[in-house]
C-alpha positions as CSV (number, residue, x, y, z in Angstrom):
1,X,18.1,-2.3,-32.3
2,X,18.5,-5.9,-32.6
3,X,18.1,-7.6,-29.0
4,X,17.9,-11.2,-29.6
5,X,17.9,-13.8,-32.7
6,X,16.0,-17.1,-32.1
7,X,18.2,-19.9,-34.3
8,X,15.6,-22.9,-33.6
9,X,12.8,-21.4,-36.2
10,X,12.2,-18.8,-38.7
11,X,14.8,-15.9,-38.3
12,X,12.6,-13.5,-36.5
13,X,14.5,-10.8,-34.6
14,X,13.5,-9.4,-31.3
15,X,13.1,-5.9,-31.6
16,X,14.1,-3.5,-28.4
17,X,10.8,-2.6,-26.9
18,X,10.2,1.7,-25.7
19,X,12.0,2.5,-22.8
20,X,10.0,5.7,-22.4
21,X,7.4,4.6,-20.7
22,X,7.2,6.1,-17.6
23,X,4.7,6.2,-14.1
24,X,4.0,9.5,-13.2
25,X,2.9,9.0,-9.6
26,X,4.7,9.7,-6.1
27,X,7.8,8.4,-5.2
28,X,8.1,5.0,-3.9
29,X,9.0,4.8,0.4
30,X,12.4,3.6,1.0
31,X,12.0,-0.5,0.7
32,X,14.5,-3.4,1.5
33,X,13.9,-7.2,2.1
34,X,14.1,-8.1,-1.5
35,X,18.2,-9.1,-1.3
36,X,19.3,-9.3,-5.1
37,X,16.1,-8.9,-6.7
38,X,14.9,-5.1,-6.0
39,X,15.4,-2.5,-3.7
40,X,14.8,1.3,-2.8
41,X,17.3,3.8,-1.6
42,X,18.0,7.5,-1.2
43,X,21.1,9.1,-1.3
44,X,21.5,12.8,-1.2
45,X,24.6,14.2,-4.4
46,X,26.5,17.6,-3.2
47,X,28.5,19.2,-5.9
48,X,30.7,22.0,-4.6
49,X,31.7,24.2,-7.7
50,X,35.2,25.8,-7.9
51,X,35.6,27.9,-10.6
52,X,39.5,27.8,-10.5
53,X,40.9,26.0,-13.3
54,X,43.0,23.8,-11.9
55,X,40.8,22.8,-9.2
56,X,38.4,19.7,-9.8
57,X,34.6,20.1,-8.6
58,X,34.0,18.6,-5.0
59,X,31.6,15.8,-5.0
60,X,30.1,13.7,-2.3
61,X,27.6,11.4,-2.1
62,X,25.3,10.2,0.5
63,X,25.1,6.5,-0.2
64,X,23.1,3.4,1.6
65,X,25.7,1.6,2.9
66,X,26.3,-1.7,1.3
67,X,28.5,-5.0,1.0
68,X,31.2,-3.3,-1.5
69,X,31.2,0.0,-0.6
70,X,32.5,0.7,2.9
71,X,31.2,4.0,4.0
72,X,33.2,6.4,6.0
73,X,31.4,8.1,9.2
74,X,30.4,11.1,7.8
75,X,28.0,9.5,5.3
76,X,24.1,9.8,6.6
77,X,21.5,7.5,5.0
78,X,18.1,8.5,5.4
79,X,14.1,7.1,4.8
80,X,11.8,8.3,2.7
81,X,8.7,8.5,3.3
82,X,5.8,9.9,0.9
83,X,2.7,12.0,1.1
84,X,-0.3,10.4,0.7
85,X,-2.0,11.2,-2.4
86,X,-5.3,13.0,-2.0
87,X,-7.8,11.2,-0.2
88,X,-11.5,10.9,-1.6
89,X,-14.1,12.4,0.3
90,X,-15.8,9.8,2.8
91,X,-19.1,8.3,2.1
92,X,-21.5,6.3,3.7
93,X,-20.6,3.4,0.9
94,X,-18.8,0.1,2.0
95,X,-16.7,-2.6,0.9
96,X,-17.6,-5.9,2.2
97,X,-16.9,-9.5,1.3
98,X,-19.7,-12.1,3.1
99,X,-20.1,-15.9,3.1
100,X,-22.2,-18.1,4.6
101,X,-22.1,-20.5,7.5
102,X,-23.8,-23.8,7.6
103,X,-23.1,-26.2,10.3
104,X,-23.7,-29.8,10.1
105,X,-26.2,-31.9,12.1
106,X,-25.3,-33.5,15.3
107,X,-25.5,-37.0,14.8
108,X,-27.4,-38.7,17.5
109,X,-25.2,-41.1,19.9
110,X,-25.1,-44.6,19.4
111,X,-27.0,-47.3,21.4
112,X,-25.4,-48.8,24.0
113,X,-25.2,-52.6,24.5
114,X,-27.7,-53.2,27.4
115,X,-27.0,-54.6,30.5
116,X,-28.1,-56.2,34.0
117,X,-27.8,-52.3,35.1
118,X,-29.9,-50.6,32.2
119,X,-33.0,-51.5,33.7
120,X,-32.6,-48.8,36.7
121,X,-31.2,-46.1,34.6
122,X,-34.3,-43.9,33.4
123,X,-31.0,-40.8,30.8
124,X,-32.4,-41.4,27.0
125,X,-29.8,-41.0,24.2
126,X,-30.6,-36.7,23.6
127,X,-31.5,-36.5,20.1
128,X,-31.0,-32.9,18.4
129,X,-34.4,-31.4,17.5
130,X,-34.7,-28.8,14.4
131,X,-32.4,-28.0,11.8
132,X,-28.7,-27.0,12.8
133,X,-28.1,-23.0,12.7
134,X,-27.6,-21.4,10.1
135,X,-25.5,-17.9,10.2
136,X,-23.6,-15.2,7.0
137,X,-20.9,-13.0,8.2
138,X,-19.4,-9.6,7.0
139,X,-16.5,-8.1,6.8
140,X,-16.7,-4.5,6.0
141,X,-14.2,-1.9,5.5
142,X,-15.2,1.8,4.5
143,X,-15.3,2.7,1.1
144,X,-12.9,3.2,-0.5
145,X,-11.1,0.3,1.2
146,X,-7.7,2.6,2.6
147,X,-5.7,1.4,6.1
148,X,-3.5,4.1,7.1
149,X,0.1,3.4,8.7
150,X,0.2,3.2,12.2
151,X,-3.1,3.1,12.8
152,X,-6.3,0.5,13.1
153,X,-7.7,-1.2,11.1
154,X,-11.2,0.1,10.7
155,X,-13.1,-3.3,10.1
156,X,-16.2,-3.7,11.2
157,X,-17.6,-7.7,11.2
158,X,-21.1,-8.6,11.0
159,X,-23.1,-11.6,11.9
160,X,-26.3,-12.8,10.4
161,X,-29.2,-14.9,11.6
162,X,-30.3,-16.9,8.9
163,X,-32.5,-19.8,9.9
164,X,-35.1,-20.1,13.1
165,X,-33.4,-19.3,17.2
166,X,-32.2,-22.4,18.1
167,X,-28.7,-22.0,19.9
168,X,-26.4,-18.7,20.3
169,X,-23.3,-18.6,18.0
170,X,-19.8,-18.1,20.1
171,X,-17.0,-16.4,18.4
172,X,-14.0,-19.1,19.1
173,X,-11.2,-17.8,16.8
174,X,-10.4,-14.4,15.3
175,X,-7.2,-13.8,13.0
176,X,-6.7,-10.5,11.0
177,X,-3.3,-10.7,8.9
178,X,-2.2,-8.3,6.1
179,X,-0.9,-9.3,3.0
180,X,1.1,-7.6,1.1
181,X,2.7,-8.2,-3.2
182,X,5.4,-6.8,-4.3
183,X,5.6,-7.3,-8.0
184,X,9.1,-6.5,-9.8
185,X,9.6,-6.2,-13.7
186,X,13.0,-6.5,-15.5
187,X,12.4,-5.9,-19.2
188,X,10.2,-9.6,-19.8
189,X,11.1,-11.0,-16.1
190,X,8.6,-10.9,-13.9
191,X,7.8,-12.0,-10.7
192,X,5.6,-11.3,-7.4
193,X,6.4,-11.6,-3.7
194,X,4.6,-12.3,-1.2
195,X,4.9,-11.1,2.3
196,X,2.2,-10.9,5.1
197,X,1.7,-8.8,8.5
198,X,-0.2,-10.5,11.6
199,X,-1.8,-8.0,13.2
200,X,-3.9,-9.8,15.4
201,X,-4.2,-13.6,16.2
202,X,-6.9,-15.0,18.9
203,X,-8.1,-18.7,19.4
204,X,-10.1,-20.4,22.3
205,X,-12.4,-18.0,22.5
206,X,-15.9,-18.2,24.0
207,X,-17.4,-15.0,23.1
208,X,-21.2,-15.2,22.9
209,X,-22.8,-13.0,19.4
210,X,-26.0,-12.2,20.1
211,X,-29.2,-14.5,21.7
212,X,-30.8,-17.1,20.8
213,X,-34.4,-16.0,21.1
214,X,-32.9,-13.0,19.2
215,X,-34.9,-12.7,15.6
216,X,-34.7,-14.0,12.0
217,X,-32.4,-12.0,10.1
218,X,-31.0,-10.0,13.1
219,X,-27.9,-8.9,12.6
220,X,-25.0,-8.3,15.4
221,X,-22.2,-6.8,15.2
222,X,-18.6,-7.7,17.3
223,X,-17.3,-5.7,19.1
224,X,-14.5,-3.7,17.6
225,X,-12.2,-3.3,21.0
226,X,-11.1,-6.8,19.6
227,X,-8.8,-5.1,17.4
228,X,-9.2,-1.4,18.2
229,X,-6.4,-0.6,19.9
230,X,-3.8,-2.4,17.6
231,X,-2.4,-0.6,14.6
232,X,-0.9,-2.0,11.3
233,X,3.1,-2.8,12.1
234,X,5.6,0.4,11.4
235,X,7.2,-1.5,8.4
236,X,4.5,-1.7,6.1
237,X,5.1,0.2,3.4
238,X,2.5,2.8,1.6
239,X,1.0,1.5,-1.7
240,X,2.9,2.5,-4.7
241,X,3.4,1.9,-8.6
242,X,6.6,2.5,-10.3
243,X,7.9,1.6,-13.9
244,X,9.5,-1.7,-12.5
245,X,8.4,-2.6,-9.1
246,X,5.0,-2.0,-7.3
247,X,3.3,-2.9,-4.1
248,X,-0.3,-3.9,-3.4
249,X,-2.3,-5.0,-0.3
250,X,-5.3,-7.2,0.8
251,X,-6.7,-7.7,4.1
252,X,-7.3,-11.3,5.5
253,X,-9.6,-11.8,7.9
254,X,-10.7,-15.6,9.1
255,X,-13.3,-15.5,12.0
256,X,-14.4,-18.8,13.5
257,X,-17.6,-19.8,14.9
258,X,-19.1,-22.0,17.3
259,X,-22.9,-22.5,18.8
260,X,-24.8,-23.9,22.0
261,X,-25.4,-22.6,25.1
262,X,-22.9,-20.6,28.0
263,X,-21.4,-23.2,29.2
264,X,-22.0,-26.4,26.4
265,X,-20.3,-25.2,23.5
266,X,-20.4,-27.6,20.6
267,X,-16.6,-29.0,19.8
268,X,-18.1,-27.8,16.2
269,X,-15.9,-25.6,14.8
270,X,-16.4,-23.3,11.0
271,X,-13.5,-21.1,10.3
272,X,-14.7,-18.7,7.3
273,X,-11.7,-16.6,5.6
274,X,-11.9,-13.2,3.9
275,X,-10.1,-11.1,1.2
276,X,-10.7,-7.6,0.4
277,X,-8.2,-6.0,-1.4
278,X,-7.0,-2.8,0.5
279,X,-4.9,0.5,0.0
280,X,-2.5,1.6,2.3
281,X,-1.9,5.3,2.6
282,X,0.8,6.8,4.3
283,X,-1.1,9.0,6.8
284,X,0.4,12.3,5.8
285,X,-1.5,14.4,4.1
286,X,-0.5,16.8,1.5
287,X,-0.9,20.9,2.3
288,X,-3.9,22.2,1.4
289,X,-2.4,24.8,-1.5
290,X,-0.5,21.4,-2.9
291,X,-4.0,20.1,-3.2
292,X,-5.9,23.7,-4.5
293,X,-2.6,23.7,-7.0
294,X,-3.5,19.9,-8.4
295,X,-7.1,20.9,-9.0
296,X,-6.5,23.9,-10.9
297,X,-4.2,21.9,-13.3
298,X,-6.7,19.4,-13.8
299,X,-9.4,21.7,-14.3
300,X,-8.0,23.6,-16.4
301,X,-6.7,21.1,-19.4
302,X,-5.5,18.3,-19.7
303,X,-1.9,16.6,-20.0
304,X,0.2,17.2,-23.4
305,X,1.8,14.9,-24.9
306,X,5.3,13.9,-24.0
307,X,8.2,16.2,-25.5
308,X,11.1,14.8,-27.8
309,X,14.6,15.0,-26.4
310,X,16.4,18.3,-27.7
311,X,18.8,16.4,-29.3
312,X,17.2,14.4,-31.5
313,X,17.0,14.5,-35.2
314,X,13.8,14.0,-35.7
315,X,12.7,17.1,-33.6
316,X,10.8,20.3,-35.3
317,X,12.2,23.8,-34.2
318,X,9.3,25.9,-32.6
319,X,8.4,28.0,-34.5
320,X,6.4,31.4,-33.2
321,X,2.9,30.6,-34.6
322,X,3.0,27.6,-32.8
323,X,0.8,26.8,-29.2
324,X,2.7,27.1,-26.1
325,X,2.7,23.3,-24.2
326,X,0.2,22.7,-21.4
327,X,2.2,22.6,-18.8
328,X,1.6,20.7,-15.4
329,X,0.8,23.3,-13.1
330,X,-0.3,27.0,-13.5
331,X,2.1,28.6,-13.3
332,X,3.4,31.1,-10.6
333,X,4.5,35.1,-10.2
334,X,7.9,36.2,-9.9
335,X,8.8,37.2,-6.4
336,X,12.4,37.6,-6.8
337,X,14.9,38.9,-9.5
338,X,16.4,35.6,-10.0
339,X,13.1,33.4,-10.9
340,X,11.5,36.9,-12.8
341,X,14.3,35.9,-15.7
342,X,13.6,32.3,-15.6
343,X,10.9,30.9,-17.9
344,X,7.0,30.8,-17.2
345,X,6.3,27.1,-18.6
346,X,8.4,24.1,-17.4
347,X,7.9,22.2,-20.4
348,X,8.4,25.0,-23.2
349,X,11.8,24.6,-24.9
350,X,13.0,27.9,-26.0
351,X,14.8,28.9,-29.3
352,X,18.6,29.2,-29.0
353,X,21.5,29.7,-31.2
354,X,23.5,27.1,-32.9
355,X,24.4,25.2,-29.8
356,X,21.0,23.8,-29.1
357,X,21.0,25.0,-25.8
358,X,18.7,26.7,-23.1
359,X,19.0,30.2,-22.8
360,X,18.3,30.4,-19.6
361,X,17.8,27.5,-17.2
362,X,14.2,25.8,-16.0
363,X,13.2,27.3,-12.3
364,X,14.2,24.5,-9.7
365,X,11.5,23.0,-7.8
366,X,12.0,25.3,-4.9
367,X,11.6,28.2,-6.7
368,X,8.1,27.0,-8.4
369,X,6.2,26.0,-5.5
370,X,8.3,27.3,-2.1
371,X,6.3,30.6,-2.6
372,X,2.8,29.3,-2.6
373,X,2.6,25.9,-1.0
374,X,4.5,25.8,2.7
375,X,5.8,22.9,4.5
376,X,4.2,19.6,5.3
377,X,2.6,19.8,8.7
378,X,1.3,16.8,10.1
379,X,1.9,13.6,12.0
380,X,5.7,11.7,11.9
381,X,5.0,8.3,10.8
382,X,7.2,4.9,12.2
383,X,8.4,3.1,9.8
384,X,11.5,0.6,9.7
385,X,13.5,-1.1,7.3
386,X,15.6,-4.3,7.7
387,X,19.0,-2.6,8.4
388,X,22.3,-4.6,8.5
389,X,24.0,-4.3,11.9
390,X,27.4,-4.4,10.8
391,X,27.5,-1.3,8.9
392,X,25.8,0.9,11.4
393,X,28.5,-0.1,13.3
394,X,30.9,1.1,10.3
395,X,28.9,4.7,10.2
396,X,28.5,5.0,14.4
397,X,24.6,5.1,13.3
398,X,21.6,3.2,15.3
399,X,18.8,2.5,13.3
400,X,17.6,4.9,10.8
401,X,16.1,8.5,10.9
402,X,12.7,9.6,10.2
């Protein structure tokens, strides 16, 4: 299909690209803030079926309430949000990033014009002796680098002694701040927006690191009540990847240092940043037989390739010497009469007559994994949207439902 014609140089048409590309990862959490460029709802379809023949199906619709669509009060809108994929198993590995910190020289004050009075005055200009500290700090996040919703951060932030004891450093400024890209594609549009989280901000400080007779390469490390007890804010959103629109993280971190001695800090000030790309999990984890269910379908083969739409002409019938698909999952007994009829493999498309149709229909996803794999139990996360006050006033609602 013939998209676009460029008149300006050679007649070269654009050619429609493959729409069947597709992510096949979790769904995305609810997401908002992005007005007229891309958002995430759900909305929950119920079709009543009446078999009368002069009666029309019943059909209502769940939606988000919005600026054109006024919804009546018996419309619920709801959040979603996802499982967390399935977390690697910890190690004793970490993810860092360190730079080093080099102050300057004090320069040594500048004579003073004498005077009748200079004679009984016995204070000499100080003059700095030895080189001016030298310190490399690290910020350090478990590896893999994942922050959970409504949780801490667990960063850990390390300072080095690199050159010979002089003067203590002093921690004067501490800032951690997530970050977060949202990147949205519209066929060859794209673009990426940026929006960041403060999650803890702390200036004038006068916290003494270590000693000064402490030793060469010594290492100490601050003390992590600084940001213990403060979790990441309930609208961040989980990491996810979806055909169009996606959603990344990275951690700042900017520490700022000072030296001399309890009570004669130098006005000196080095602020260092840091970046360390992050993931952000939802903090619900996935049952255990969801989990023992995903590891028997990777172990066992791999994916197949993507099916061709029943209708089209270019499709082969199956013909009986032919392999069955690999499907996604293994699949599971019948425990009732109703799924015993139903097909063993989700993906296998079954000989009909003329019509081209299924004989009998696929097994819904309640009825291929409500008998082996139980309900999520764990932890109900916060997390908010931007909401618009004027139509939870419309819909009697406050706020939005977990």
């Amino acid at each position: 299909m013939l998209t676009n014609l460029n008149f300006r140089g050679p007649l070269i048409p654009e050619i429609a690209k493959n729409t069947a590309n597709h992510v096949k990862k979790t769904l995305p959490p609810s997401l908002c803030g992005f007005a007229g460029e891309a958002e995430i709802k759900y909305y929950v379809k119920v079709t009543v079926e009446r078999p009368q023949f002069y009666k029309e199906n019943h059909r209502h619709v769940g939606l988000p309430p919005s600026n054109f669509v006024r919804p009546s009060r018996n419309l619920v809108r709801f959040k979603f949000f996802p499982i967390e994929p399935p977390r690697p198993p910890p190690t004793r590995g970490e993810t860092y990033a360190r730079r080093p910190a080099q102050f300057t020289a004090a320069m040594p004050p500048l004579p003073r014009k004498k005077s009748l009075f200079d004679t009984f005055r016995k204070e000499n200009p100080s003059v700095p002796d030895g080189p001016p500290p030298r310190f490399q700090i690290d910020a350090r996040l478990p590896h893999p680098a994942i922050l959970t919703c409504n949780e801490a951060v667990p960063l850990s932030i390390l300072v080095k002694k690199l050159s010979e004891p002089t003067e203590a450093p002093f921690l004067s400024m501490l800032h951690i701040e997530l970050v977060g890209y949202t990147h949205m594609k519209a066929h060859d549009i794209e673009k990426t927006e940026s929006t960041s989280w403060i999650v803890l901000t702390h200036s004038n400080l006068a916290i003494r690191i270590g000693d000064a007779n402490d030793p060469l390469n010594s290492e100490t490390r601050l003390d992590p009540k600084l940001w213990d007890g403060i979790p990441l804010p309930n609208s961040v959103a989980p990491t996810f990847q979806t055909c169009n629109i996606s959603r990344y993280y990275e951690l700042e971190v900017r520490v700022g240092l000072s030296y001399g001695s309890p009570g004669n800090i130098k006005p000196q000030l080095i602020v260092l940043p840091f970046r360390i790309p992050v993931e952000v999990f939802s903090g619900i984890a996935p049952p255990p037989a969801l989990l023992e269910a995903v590891a028997r379908s990777q172990g066992s083969s791999s994916l197949s390739s993507p099916l061709p739409n029943a209708s089209s002409p270019f499709m082969s019938p199956p013909s009986s010497n032919s392999d069955k698909p690999i499907t996604l999952g293994t699949p599971l007994q019948p425990t009732s009469p109703s799924y015993a009829n139903r097909p063993q493999h989700t993906g296998e498309i079954m000989s009909t007559a003329s019509h081209g149709q299924l004989d009998v229909e696929p097994p819904s996803y309640e009825d291929a994994m409500a008998d082996e794999i139980g309900p999520v139990d764990g932890p109900r996360r916060n997390y908010s949207q931007l909401i618009e006050v004027e139509d939870d006033k419309a819909t009697g609602v406050v706020g939005l439902g977990r």
